[in-house]
PDBQT receptor file of N, H, CA, C and O in Angstrom, charges set to zero:
ATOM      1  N   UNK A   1     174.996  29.990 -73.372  1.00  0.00    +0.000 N 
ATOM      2  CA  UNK A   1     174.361  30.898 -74.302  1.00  0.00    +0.000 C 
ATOM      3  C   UNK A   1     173.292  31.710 -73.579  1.00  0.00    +0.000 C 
ATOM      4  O   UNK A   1     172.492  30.932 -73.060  1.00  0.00    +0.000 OA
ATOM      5  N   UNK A   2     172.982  32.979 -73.354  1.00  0.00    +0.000 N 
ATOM      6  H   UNK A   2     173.632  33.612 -73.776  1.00  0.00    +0.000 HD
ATOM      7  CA  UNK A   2     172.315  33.570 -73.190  1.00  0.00    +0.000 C 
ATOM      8  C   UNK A   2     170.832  33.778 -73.851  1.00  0.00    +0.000 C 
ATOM      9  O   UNK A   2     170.652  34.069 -75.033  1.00  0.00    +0.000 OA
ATOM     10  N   UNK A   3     169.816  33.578 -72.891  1.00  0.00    +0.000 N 
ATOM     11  H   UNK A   3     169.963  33.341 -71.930  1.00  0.00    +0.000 HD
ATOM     12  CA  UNK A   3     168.581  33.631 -73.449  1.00  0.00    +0.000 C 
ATOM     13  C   UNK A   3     168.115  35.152 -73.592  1.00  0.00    +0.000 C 
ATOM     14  O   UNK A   3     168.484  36.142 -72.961  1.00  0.00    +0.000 OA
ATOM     15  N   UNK A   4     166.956  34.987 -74.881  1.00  0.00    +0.000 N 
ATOM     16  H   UNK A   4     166.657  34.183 -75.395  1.00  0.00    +0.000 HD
ATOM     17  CA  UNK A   4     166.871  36.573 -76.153  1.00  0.00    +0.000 C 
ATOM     18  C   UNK A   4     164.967  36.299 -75.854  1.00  0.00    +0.000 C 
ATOM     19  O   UNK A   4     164.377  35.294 -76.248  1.00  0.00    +0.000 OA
ATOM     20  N   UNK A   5     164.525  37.070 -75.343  1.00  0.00    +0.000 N 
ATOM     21  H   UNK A   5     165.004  37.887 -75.023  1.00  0.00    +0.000 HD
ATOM     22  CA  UNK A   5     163.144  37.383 -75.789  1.00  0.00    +0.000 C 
ATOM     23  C   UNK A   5     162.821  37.595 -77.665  1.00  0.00    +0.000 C 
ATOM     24  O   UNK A   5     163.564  38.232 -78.412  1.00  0.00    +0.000 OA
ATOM     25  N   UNK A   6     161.718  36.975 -78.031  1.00  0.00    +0.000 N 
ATOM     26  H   UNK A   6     161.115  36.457 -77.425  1.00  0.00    +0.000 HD
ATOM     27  CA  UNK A   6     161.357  37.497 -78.957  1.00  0.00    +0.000 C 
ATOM     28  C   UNK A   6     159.985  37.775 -79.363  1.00  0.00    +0.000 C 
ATOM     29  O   UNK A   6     159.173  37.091 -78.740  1.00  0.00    +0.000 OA
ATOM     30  N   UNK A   7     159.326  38.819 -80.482  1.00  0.00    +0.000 N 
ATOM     31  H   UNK A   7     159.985  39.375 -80.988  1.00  0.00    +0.000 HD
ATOM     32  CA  UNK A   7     157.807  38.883 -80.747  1.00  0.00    +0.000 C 
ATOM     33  C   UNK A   7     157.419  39.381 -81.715  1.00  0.00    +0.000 C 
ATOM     34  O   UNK A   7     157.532  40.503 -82.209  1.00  0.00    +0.000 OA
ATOM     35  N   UNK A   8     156.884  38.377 -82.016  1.00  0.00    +0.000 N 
ATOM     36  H   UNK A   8     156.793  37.466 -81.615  1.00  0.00    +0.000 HD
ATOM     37  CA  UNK A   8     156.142  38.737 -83.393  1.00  0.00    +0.000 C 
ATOM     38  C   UNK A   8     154.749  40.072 -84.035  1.00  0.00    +0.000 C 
ATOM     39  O   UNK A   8     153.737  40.476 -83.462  1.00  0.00    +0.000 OA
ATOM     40  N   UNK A   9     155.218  40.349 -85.156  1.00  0.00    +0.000 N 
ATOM     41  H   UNK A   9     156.040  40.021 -85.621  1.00  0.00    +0.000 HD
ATOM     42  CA  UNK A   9     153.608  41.284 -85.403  1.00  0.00    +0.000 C 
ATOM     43  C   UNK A   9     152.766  41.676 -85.412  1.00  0.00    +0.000 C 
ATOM     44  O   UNK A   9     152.266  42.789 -85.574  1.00  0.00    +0.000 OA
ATOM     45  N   UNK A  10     152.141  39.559 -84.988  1.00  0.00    +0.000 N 
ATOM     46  H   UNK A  10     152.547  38.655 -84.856  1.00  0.00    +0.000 HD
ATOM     47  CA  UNK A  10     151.418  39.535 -84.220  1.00  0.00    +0.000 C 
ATOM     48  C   UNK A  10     150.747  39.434 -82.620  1.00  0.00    +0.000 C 
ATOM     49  O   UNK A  10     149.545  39.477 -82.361  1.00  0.00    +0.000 OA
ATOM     50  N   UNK A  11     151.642  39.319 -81.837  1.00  0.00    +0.000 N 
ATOM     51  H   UNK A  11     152.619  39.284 -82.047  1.00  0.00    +0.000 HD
ATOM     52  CA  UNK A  11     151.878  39.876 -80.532  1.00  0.00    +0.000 C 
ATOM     53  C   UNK A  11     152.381  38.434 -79.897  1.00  0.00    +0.000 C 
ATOM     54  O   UNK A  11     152.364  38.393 -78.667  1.00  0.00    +0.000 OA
ATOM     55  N   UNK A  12     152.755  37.439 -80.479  1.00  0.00    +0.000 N 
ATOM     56  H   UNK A  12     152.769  37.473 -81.478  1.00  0.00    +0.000 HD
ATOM     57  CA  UNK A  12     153.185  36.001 -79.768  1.00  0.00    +0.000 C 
ATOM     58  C   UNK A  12     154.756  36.803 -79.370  1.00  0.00    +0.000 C 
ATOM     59  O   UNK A  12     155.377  37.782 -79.782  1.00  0.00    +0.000 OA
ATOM     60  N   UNK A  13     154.906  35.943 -78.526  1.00  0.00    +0.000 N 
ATOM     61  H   UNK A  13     154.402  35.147 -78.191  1.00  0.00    +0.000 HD
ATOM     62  CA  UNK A  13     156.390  35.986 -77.617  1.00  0.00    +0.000 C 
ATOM     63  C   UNK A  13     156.872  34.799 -77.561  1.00  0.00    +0.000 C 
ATOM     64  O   UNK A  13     156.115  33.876 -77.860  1.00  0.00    +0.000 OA
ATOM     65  N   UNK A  14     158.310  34.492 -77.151  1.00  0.00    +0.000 N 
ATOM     66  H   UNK A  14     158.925  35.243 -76.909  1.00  0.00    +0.000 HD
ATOM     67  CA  UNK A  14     158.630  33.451 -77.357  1.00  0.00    +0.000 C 
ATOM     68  C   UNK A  14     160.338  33.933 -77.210  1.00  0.00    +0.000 C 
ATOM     69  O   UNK A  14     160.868  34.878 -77.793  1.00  0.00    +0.000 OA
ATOM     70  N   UNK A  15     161.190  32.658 -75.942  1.00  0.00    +0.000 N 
ATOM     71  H   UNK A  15     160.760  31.890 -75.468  1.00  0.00    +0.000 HD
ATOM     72  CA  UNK A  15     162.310  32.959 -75.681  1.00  0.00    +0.000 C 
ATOM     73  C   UNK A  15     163.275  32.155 -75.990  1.00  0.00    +0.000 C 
ATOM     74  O   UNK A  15     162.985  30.985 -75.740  1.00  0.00    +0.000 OA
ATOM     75  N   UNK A  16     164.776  32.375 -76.635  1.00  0.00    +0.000 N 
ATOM     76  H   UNK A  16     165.011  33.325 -76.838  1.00  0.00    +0.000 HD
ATOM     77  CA  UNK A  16     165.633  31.263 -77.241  1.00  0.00    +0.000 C 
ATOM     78  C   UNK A  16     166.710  31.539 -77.236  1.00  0.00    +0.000 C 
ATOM     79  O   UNK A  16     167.162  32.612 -77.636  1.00  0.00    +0.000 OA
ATOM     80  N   UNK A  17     167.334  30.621 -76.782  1.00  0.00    +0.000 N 
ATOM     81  H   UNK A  17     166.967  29.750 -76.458  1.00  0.00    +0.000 HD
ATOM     82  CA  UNK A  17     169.269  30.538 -76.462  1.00  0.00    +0.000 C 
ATOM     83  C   UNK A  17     169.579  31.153 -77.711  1.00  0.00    +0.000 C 
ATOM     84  O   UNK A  17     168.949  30.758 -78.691  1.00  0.00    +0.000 OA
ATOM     85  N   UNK A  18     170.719  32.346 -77.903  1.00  0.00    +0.000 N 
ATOM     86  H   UNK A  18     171.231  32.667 -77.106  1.00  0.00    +0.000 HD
ATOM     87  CA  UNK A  18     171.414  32.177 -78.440  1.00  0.00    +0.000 C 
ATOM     88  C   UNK A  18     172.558  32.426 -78.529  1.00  0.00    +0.000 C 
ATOM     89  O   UNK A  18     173.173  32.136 -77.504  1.00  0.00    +0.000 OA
ATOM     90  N   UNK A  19     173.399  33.024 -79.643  1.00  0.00    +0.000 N 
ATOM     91  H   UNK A  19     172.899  33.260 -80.476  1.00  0.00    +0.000 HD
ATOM     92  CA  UNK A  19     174.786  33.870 -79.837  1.00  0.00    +0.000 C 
ATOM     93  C   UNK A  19     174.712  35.465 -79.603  1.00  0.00    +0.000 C 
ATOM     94  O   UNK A  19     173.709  36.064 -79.992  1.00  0.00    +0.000 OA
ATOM     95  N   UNK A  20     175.743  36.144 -78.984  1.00  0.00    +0.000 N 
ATOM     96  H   UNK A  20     176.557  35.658 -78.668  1.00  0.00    +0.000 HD
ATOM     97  CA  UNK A  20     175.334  37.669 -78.831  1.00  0.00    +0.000 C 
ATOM     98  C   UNK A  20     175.271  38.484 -80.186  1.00  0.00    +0.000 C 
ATOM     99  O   UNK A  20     174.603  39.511 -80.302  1.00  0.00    +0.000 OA
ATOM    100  N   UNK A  21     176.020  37.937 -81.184  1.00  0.00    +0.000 N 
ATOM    101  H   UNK A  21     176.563  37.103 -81.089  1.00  0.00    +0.000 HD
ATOM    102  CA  UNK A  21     176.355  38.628 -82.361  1.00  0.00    +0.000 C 
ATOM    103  C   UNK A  21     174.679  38.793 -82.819  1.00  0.00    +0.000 C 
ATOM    104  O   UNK A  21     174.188  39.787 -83.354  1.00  0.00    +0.000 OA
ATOM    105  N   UNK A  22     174.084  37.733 -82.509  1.00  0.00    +0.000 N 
ATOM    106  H   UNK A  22     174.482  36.925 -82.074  1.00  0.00    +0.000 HD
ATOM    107  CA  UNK A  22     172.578  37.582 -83.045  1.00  0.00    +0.000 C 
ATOM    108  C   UNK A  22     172.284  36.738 -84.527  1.00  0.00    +0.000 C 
ATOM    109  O   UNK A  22     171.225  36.432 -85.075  1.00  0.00    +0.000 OA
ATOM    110  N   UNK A  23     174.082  36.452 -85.007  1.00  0.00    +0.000 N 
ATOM    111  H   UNK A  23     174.942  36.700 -84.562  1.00  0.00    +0.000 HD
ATOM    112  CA  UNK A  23     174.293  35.595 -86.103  1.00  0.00    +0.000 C 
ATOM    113  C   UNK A  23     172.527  34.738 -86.222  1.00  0.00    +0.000 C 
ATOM    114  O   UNK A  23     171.540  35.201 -86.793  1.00  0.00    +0.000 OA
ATOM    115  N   UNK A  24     172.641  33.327 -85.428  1.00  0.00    +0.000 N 
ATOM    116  H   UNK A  24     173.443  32.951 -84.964  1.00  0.00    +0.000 HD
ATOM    117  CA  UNK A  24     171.093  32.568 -85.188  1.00  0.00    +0.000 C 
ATOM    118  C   UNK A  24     169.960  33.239 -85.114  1.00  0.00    +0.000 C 
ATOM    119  O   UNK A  24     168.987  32.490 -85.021  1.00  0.00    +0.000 OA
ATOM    120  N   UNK A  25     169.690  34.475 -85.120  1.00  0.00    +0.000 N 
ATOM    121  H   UNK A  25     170.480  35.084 -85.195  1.00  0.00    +0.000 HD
ATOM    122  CA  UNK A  25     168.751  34.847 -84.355  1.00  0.00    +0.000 C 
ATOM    123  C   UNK A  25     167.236  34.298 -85.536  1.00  0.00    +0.000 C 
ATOM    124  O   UNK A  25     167.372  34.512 -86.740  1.00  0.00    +0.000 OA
ATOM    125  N   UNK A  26     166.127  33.735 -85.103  1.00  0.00    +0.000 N 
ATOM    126  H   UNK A  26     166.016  33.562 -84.124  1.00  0.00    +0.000 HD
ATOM    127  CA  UNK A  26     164.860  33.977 -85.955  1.00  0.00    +0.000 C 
ATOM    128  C   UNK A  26     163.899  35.209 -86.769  1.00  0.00    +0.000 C 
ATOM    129  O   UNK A  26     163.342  36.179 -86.256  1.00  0.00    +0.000 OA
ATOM    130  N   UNK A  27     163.932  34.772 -88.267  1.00  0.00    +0.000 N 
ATOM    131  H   UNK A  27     164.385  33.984 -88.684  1.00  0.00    +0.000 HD
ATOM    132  CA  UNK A  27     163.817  35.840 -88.461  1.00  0.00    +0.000 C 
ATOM    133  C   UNK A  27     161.871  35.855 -88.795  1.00  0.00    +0.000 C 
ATOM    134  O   UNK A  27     161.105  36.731 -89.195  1.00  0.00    +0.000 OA
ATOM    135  N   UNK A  28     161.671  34.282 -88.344  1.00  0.00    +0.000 N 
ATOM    136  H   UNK A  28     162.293  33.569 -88.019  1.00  0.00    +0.000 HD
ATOM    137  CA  UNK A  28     159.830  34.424 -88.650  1.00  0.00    +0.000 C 
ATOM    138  C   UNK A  28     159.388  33.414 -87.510  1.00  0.00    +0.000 C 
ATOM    139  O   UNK A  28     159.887  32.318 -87.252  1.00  0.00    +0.000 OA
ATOM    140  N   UNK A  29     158.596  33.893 -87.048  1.00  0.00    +0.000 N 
ATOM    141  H   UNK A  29     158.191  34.783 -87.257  1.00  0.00    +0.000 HD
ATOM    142  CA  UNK A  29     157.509  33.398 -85.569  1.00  0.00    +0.000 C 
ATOM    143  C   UNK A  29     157.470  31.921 -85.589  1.00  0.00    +0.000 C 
ATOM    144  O   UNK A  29     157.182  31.238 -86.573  1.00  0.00    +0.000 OA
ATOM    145  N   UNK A  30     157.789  31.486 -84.405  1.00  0.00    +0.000 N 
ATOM    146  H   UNK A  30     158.023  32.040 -83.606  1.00  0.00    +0.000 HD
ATOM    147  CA  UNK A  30     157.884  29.634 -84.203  1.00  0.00    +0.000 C 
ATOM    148  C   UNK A  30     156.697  29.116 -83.365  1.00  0.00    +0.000 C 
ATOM    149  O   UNK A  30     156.548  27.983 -82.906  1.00  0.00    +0.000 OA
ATOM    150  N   UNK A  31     155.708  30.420 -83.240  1.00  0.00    +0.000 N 
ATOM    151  H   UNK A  31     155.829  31.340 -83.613  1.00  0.00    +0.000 HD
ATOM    152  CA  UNK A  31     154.918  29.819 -82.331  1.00  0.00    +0.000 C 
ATOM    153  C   UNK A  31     153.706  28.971 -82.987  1.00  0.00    +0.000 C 
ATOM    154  O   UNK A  31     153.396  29.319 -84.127  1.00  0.00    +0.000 OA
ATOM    155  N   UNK A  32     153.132  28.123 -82.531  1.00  0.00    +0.000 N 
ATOM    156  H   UNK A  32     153.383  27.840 -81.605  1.00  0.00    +0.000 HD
ATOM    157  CA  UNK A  32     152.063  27.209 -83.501  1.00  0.00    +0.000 C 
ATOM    158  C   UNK A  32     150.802  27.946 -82.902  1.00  0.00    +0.000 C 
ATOM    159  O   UNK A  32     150.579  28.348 -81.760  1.00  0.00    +0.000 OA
ATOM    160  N   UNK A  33     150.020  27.988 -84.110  1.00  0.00    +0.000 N 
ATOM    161  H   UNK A  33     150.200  27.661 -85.037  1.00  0.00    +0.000 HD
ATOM    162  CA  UNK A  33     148.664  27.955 -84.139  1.00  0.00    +0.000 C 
ATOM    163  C   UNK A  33     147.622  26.978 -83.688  1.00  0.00    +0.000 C 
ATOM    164  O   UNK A  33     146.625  27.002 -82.967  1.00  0.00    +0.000 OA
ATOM    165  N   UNK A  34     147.989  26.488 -84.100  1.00  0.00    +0.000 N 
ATOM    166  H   UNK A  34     148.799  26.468 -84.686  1.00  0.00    +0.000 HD
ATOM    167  CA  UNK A  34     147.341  25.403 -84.268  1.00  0.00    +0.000 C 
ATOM    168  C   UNK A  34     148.116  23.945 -83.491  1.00  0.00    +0.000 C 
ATOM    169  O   UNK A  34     148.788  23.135 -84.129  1.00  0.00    +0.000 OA
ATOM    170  N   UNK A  35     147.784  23.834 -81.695  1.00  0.00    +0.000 N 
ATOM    171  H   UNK A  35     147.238  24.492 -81.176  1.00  0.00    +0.000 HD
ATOM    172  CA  UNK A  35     148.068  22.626 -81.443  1.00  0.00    +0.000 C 
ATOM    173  C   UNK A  35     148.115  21.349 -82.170  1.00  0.00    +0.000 C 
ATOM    174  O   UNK A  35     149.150  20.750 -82.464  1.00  0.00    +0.000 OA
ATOM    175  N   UNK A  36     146.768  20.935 -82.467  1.00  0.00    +0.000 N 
ATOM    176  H   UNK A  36     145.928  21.422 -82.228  1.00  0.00    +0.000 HD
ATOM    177  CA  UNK A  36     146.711  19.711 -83.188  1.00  0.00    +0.000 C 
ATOM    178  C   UNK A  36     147.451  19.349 -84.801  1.00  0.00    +0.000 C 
ATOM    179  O   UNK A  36     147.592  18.210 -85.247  1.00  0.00    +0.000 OA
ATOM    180  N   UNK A  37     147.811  20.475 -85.416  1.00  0.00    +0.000 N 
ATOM    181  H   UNK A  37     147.696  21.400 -85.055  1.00  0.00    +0.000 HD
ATOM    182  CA  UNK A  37     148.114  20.463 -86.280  1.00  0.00    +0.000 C 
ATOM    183  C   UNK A  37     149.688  21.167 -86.448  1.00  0.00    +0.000 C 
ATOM    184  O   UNK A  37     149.706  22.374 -86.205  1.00  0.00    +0.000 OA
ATOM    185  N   UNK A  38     150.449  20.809 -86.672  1.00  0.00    +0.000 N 
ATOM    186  H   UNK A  38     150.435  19.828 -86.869  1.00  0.00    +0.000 HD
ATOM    187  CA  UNK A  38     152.201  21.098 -86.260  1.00  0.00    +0.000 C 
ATOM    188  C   UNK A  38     152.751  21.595 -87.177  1.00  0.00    +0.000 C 
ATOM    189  O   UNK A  38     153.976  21.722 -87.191  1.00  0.00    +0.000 OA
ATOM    190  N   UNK A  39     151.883  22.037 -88.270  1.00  0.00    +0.000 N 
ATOM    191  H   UNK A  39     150.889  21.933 -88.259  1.00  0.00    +0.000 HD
ATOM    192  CA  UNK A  39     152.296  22.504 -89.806  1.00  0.00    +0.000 C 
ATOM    193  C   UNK A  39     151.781  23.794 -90.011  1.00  0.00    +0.000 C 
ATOM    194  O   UNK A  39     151.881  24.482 -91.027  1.00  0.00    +0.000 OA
ATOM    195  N   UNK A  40     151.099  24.114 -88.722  1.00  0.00    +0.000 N 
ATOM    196  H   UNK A  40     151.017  23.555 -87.897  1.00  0.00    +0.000 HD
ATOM    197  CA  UNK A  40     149.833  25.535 -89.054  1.00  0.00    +0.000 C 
ATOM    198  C   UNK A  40     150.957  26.121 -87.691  1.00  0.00    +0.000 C 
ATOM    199  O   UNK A  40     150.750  25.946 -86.490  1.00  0.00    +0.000 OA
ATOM    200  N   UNK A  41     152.276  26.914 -88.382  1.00  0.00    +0.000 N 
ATOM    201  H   UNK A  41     152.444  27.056 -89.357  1.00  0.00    +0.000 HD
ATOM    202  CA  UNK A  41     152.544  28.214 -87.562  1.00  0.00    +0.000 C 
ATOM    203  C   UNK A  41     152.711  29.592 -88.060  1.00  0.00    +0.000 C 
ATOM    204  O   UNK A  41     153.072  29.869 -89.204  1.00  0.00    +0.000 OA
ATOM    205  N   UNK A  42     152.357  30.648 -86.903  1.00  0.00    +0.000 N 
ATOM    206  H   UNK A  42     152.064  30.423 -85.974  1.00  0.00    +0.000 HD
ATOM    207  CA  UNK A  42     152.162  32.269 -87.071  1.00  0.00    +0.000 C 
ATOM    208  C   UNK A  42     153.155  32.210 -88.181  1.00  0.00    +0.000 C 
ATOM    209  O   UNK A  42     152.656  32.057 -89.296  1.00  0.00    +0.000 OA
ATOM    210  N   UNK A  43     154.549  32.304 -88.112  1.00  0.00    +0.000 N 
ATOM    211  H   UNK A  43     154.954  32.428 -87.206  1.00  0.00    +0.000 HD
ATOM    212  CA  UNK A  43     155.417  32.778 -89.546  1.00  0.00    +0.000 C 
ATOM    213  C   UNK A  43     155.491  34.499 -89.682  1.00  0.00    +0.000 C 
ATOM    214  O   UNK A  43     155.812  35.302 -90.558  1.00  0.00    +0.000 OA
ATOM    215  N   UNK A  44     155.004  34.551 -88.300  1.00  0.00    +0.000 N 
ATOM    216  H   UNK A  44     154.743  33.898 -87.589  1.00  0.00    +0.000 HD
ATOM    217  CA  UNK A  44     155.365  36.305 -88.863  1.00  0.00    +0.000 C 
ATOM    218  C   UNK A  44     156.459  36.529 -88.580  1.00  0.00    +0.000 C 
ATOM    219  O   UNK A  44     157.223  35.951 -87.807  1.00  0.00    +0.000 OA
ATOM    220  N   UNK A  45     156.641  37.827 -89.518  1.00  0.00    +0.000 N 
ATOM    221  H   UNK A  45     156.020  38.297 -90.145  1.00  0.00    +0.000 HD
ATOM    222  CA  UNK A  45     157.992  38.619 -88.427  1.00  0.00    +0.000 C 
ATOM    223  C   UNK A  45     158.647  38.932 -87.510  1.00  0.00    +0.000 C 
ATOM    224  O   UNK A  45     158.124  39.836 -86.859  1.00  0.00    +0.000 OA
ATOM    225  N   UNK A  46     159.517  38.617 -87.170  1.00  0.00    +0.000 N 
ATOM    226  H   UNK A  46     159.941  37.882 -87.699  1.00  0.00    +0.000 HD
ATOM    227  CA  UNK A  46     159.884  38.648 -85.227  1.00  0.00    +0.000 C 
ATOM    228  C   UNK A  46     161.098  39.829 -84.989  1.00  0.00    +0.000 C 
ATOM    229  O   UNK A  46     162.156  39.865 -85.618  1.00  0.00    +0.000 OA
ATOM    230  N   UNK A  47     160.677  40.783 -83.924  1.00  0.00    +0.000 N 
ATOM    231  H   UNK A  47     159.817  40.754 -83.414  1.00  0.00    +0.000 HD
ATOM    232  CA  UNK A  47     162.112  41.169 -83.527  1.00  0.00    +0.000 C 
ATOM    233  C   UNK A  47     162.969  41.136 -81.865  1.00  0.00    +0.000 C 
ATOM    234  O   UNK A  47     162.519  41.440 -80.761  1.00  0.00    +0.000 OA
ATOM    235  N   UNK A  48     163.341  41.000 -81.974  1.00  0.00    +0.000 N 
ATOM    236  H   UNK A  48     163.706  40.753 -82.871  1.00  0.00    +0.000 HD
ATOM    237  CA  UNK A  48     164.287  41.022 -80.347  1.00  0.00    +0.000 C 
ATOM    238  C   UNK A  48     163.828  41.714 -79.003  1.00  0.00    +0.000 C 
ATOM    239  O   UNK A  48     164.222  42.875 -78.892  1.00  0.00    +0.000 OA
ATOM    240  N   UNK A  49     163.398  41.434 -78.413  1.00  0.00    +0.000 N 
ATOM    241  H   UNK A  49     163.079  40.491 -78.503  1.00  0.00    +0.000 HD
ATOM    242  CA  UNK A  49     162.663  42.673 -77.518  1.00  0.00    +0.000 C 
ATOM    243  C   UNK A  49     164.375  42.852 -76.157  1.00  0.00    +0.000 C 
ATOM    244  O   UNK A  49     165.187  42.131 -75.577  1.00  0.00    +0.000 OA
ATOM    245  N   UNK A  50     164.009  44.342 -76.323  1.00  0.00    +0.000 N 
ATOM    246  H   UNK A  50     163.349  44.927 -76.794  1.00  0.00    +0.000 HD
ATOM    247  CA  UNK A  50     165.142  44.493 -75.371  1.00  0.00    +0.000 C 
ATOM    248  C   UNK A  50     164.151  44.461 -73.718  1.00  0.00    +0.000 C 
ATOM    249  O   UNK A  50     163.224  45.196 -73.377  1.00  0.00    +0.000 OA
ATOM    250  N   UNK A  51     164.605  43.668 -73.199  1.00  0.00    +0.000 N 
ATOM    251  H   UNK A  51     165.358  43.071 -73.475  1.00  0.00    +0.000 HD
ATOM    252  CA  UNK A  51     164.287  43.894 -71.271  1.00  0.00    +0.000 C 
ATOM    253  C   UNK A  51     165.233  44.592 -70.487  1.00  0.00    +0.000 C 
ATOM    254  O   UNK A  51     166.385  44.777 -70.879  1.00  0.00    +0.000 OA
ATOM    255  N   UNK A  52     164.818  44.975 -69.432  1.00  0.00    +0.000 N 
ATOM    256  H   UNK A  52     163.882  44.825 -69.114  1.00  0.00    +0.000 HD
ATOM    257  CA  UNK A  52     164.854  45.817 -68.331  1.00  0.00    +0.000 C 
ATOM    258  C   UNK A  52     166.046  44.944 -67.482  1.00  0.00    +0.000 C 
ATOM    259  O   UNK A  52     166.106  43.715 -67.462  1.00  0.00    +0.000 OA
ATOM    260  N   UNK A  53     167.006  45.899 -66.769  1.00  0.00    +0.000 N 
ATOM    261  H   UNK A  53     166.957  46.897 -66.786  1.00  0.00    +0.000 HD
ATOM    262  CA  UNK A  53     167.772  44.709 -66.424  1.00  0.00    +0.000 C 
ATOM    263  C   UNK A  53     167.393  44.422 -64.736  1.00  0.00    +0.000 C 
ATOM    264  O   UNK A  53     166.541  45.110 -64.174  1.00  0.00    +0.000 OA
ATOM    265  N   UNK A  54     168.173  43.270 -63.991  1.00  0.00    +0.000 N 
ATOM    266  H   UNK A  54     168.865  42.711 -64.448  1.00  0.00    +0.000 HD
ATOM    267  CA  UNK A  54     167.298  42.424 -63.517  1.00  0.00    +0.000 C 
ATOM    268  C   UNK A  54     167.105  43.062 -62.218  1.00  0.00    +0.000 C 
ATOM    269  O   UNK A  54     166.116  42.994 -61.489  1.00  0.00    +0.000 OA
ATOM    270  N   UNK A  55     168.764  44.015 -61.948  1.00  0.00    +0.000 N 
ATOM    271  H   UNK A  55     169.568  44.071 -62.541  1.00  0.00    +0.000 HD
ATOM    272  CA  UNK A  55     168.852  44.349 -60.954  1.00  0.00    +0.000 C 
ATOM    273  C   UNK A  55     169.179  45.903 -60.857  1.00  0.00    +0.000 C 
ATOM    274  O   UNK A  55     170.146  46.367 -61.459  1.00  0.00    +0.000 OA
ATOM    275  N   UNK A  56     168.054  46.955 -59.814  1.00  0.00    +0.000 N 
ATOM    276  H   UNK A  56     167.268  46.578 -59.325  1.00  0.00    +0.000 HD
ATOM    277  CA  UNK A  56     168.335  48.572 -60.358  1.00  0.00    +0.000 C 
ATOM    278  C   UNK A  56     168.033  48.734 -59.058  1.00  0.00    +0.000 C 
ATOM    279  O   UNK A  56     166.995  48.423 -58.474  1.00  0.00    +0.000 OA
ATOM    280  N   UNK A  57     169.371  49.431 -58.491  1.00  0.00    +0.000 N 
ATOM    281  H   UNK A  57     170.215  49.683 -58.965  1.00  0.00    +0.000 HD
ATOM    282  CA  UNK A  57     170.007  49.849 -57.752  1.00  0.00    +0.000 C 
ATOM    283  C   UNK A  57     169.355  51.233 -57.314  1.00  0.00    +0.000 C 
ATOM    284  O   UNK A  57     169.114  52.134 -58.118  1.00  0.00    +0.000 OA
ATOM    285  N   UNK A  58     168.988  51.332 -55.373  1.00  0.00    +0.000 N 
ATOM    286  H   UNK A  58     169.184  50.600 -54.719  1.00  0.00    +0.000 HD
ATOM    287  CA  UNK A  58     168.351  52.103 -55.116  1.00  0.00    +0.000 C 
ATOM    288  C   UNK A  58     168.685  53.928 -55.227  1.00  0.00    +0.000 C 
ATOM    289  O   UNK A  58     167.836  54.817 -55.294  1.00  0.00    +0.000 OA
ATOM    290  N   UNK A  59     169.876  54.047 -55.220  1.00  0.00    +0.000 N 
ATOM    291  H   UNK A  59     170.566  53.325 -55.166  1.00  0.00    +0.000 HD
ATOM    292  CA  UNK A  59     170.736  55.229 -54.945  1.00  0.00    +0.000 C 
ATOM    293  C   UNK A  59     172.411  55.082 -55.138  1.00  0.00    +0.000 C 
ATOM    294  O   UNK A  59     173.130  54.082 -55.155  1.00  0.00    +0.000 OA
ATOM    295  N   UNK A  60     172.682  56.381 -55.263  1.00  0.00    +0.000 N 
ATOM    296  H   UNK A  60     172.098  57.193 -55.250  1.00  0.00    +0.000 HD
ATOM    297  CA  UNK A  60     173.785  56.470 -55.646  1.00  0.00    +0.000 C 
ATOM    298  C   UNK A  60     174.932  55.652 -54.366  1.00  0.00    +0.000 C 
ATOM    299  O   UNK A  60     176.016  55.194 -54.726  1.00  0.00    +0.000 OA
ATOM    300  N   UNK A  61     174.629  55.611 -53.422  1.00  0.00    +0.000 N 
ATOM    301  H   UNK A  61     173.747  55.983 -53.130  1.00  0.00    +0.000 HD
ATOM    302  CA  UNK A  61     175.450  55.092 -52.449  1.00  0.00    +0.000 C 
ATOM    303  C   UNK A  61     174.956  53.332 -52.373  1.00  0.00    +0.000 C 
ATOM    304  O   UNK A  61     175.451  52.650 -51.476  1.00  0.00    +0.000 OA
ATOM    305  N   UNK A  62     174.377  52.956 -52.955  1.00  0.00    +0.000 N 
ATOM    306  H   UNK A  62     173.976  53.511 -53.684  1.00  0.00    +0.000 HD
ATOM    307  CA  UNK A  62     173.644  51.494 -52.477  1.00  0.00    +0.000 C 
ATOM    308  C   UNK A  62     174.823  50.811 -52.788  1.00  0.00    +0.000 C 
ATOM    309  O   UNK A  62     175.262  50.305 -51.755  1.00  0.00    +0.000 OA
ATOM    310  N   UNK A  63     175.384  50.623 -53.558  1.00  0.00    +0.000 N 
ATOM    311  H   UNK A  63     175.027  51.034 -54.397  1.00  0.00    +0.000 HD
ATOM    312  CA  UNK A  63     176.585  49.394 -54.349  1.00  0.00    +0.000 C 
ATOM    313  C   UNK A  63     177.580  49.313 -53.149  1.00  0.00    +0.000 C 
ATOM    314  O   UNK A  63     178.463  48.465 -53.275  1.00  0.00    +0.000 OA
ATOM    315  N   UNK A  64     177.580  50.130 -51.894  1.00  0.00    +0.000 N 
ATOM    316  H   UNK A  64     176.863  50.819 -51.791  1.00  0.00    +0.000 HD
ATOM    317  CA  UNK A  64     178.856  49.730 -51.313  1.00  0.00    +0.000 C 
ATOM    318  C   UNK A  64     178.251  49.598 -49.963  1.00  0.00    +0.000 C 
ATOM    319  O   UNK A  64     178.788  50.151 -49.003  1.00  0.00    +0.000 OA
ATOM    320  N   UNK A  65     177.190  48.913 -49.835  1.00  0.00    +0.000 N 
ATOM    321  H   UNK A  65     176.754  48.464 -50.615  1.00  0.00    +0.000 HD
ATOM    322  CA  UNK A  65     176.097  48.198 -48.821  1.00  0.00    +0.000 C 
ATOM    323  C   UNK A  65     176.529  46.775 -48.741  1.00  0.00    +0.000 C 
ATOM    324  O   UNK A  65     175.899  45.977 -48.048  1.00  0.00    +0.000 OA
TER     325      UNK A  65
């Protein structure tokens, strides 16, 4: 499964295996607030952040280097 950046409204991030369809995807913030307490999380809105890909190629001739 391919790992999906995600971030909330409030600016938490947070990354998670999933399906490409995005079927699973989260639709409210998993990050906790509150260490000590495991019941106190953000709950905001989250959307998908698209990234940059990993590898960008110097010139038009590089690929056959």
């Amino acid at each position: 499964m391919p790992l999906y950046s995600y971030k909330c409204k409030d600016g938490h991030t947070f990354d998670l295996p999933g399906r490409m369809d995005g079927s699973d995807a989260p639709t409210r913030c998993m990050v906790f607030v509150d260490r000590d307490d495991p019941s106190r999380r953000c709950d905001a809105a989250v959307e998908r952040v698209i990234a940059a890909p990993a590898r960008v190629f110097p010139g038009a001739d590089s690929w056959r280097r």
